[in-house]
N, C-alpha and C positions, 0 to 999 in steps of 0.2 A: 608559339614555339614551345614545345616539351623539353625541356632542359633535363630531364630524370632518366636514369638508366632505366630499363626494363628489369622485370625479375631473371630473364636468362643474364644479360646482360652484368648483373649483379653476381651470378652464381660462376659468370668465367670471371670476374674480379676476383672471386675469393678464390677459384682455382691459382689464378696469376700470384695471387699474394702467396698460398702455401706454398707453390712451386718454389719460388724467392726467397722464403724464410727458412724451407728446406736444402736446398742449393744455393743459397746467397753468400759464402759460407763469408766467416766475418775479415781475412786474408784478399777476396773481394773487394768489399764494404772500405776498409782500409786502403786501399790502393786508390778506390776511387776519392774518396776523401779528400789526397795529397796529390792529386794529379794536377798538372801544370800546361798539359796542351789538349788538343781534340783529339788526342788520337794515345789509343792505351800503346802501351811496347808490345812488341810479336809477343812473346812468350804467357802474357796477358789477355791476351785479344783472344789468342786459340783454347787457351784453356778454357776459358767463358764461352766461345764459340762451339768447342764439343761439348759443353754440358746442353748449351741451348737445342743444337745438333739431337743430342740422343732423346729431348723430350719433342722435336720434330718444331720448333720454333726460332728456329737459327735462320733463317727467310720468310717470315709470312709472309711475304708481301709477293713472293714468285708464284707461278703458276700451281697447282697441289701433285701434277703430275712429276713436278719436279723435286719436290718438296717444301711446297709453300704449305699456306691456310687457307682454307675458306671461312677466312673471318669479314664481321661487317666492321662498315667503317669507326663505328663505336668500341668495336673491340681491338681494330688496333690501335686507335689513341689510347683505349683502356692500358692497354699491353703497355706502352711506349710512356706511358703516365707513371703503371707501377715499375718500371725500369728505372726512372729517374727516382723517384721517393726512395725504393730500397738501396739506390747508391749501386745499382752494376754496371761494370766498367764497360766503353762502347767497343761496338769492335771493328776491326778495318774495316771503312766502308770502300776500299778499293773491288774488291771481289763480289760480296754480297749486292753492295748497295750501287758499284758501278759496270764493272765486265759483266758482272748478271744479267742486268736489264739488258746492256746491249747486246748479248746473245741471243739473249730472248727474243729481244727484236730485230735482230735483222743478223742472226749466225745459223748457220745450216743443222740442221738435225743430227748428222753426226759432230758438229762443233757442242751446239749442246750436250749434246748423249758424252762426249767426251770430258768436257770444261765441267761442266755445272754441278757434277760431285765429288768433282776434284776441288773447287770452290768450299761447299760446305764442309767438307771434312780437314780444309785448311792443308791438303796437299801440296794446293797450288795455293802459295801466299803471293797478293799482285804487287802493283805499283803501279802510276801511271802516264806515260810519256807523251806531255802535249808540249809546254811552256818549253821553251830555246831561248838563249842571252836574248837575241833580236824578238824574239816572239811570244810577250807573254798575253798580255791580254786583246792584243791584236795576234788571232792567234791564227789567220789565217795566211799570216806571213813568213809561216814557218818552210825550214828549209831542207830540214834534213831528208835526204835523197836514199829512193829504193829504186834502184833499179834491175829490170828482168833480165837472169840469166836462165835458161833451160824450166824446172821445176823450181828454181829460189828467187827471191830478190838481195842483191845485194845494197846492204844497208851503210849509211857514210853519215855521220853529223855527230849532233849532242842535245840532250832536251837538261832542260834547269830546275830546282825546286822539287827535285823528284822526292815524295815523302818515302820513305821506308826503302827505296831502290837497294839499300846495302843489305836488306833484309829480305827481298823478294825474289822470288827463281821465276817469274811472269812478271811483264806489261806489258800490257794495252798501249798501242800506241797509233801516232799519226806520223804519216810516212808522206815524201814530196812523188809521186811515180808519175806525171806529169804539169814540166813546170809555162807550157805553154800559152794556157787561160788564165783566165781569172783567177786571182789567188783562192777563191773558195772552190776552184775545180783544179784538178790531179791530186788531191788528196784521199789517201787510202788509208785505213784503220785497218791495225794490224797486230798480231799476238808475236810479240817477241821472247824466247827462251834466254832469260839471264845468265844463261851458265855458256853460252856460244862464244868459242874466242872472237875475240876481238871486241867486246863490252869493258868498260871499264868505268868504277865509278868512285868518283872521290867526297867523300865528306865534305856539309857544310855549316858550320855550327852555327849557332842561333845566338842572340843576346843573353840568355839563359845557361850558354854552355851547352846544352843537350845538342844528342845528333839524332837529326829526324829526318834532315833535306837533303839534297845530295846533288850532283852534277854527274853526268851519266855523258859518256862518252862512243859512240860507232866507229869501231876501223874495221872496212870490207865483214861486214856481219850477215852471216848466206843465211836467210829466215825462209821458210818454205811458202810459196803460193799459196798453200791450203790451209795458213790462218790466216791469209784474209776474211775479216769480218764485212759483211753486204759485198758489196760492185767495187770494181778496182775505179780509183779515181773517184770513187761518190764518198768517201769516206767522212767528209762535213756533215751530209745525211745522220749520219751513226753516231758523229760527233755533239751536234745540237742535239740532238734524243738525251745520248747519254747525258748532258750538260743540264738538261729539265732538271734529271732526277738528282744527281750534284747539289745544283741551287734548292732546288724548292722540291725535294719526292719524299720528302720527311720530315718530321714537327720538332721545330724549335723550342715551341710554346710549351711543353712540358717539363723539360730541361731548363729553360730561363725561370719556370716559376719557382722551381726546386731550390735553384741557386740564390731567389730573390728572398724564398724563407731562411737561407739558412747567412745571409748576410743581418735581416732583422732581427734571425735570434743571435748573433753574434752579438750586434751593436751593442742588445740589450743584455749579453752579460757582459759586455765589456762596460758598458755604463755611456756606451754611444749614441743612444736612440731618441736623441731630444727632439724639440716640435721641428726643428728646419729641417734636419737631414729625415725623419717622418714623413713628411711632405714629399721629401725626392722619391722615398722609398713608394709611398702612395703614388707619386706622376708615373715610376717605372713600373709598377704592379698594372697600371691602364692600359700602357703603351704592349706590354707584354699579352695583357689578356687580350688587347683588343687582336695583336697576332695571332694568339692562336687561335681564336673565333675562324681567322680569315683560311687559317690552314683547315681548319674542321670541316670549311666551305670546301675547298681545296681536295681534299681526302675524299667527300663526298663523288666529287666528280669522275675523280681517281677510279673510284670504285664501280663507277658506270663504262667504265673503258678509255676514260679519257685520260689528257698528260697535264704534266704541268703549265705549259706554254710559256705565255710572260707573264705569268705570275711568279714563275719561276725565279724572276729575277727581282719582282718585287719583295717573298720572302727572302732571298739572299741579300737584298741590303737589309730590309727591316732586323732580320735577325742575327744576323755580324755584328750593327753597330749597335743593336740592343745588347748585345753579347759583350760587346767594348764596352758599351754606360757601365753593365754591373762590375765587370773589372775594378770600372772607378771607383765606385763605391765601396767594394769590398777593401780595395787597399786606403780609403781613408777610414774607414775603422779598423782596420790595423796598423793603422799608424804609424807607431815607433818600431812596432813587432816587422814590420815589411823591410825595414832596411837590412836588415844582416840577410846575406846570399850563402844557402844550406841547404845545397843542392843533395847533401848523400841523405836529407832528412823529409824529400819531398818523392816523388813519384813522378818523371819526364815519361815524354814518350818515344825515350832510346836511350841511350850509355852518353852520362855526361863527358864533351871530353876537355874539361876543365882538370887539368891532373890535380890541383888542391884538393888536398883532405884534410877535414877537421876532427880532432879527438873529444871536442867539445860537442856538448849534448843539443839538442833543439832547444833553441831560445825562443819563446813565444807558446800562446796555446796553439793546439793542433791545427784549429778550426781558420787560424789565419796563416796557418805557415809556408802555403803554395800561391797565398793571394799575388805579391809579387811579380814570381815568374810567371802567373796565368796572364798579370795584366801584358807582360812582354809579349809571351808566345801568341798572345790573341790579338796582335797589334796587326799579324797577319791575313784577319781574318774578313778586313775588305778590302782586298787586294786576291785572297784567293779563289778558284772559279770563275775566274773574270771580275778584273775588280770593280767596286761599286761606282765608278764613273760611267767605267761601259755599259753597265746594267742598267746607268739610266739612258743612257743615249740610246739601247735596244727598249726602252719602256716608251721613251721619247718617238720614236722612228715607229713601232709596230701598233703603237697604243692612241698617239697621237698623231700620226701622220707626220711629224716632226721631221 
């Protein structure tokens, strides 16, 4: 096995790093620093999105007629490697990384020709409506009802958890339009306009204070027939596609390694890096590399035409509760600096809505002042996409026969 880039290979690294050090600007760099959840705030995401945009790197991973790359799969880890080391902030992956793919795969030629550069150019900012009170990771149990009037459906219910929904003029969503079969049959996938009366969506604030989640509300909401996404009633179809790429259509493993340096070089200026927590740091540096090995494999496939499958769910636990270990770590070397909550001194991803304000300056170095709130907000993060119970009972059932 050749573990060495090539010479071309080497020469799009240095393109990627000047691009970075040219555009990275350090307002960036700082944001990303103090960030506190996975997801940057709107006002964040687009900025960094049109710069990506105008050097035509804001999608590689789409088709090139759309404006993707034809990169090999070396050079988009490459890419996704120096994303993480230079510190640039991630961007909604509601649009790019989710309505995309499923357009792409199974939305009509004028859906694409219409959605797809309203996506990159962040015209259309999404959100995404699956999870309802009763339905979250049994998601096939959802309820909320479209039903056919003339050219519209009229829409009635509520989806929960919705990230950004207070921030979004689209979602993606999963609609009941018949409730007769099996609960994986009458479901339809469907583009809903946020601004139609009768949407309404209220705030849900987090342990941290920040507003990122929301609860999303349908009174008689007339959405037109012609965003349905694929076959009316096959919309699970659309749904598990887009869910591959959710879990598993993207590398963990660059990201956890970045976070893993910058925990060890903390410890050791804080004077935390003795031989036992060394050892931790050394077991999660395995457990991390040996993930991204397995994504590498993963990407390779990708790049042949294939999907993620059930592997899909195997990176989304591996890499959530890898993602939860470093939390831990990070917040016991910061210590004492973790306990004071300073939120006007970190980076959320939305408007805290803890009305306190402090006149007092950040207490702590920089490098641990988000550790905290990341360990809360990330509390989320096997529970979200399906949480890591169901992922193994679909690992269990498709893998094992189970």
């Amino acid at each position: 096995m050749n573990l060495e880039f090539s010479a071309t290979e080497k020469t799009f690294r240095d393109e990627v790093q000047t691009f970075l050090a040219e555009k990275l600007t350090s307002d960036f760099r700082t944001y990303t620093s103090l960030m506190t959840s996975v997801y940057s705030d709107r006002e964040t995401a687009l900025a960094w999105q049109a710069v990506l945009c105008a050097q035509g790197w804001a999608a590689p991973s789409w088709p090139v007629e759309h404006g993707g790359c034809e990169w090999s799969v070396s050079q988009h880890y490459i890419f996704q490697s120096e994303l993480s080391k230079a510190g640039a902030p991630p961007l909604s992956p509601m649009g790019i990384g989710m309505c995309g793919p499923a357009l792409l795969g199974h939305g009509s030629a004028a859906q694409k020709a219409y959605y797809l550069p309203r996506i990159l150019s962040g015209e259309d900012y999404w959100s995404q409506g699956y999870s309802e009170p009763h339905a979250g990771s049994d998601l096939a149990q959802l309820t909320m009802s479209a039903v056919a009037d003339g050219d519209d459906y009229i829409c009635n219910g509520s989806k929960i958890w919705t990230t950004h929904a207070h921030e979004s003029n689209m979602m993606f969503c999963l609609v009941r339009t018949d409730a007769t079969g099996r609960p994986q049959q009458g479901i339809t996938f469907i583009l809903i306009d946020m601004t139609t009366p009768g949407v309404t969506v209220d705030p849900i604030g987090m342990l941290t204070g920040e507003h990122i989640q929301n609860a999303v509300f349908f009174d008689d909401v007339r959405v037109p027939k012609a965003n349905v996404i694929g076959e009316v009633d096959k919309g699970w179809t659309v749904a598990k596609y887009l869910l591959e790429f959710e879990r598993g259509g993207s590398a963990y493993g660059p990201q956890l390694q970045q976070r893993l340096h910058k925990i060890q070089t903390t410890a050791d200026e804080l004077g935390a890096l003795d031989s036992a927590f060394s050892q931790r740091l050394a077991q999660a540096t395995v457990d991390v590399t040996a993930l991204e090995y397995a994504e590498l494999r993963l990407m390779a496939d990708l790049s042949k035409g294939g999907t993620p499958g059930l592997r899909a769910s195997m990176m989304k636990i591996k890499g959530t509760e890898l993602s939860q270990h470093l939390t831990e770590l990070a917040i016991e070397v910061a210590g004492a600096y973790g306990a004071p909550f300073q939120p006007d001194h970190v980076k959320a991803g939305g408007v805290n809505l803890d009305p306190r304000k402090s006149n007092e300056g950040p207490i702590g170095p920089a490098s641990v002042r988000a550790d905290m709130s990341k360990y809360f907000n990330d509390r989320a993060g096997s529970i979200y996409a399906g949480s890591n119970e169901i992922q193994r009972n679909i690992l269990s059932k498709g893998q094992l026969g189970l």
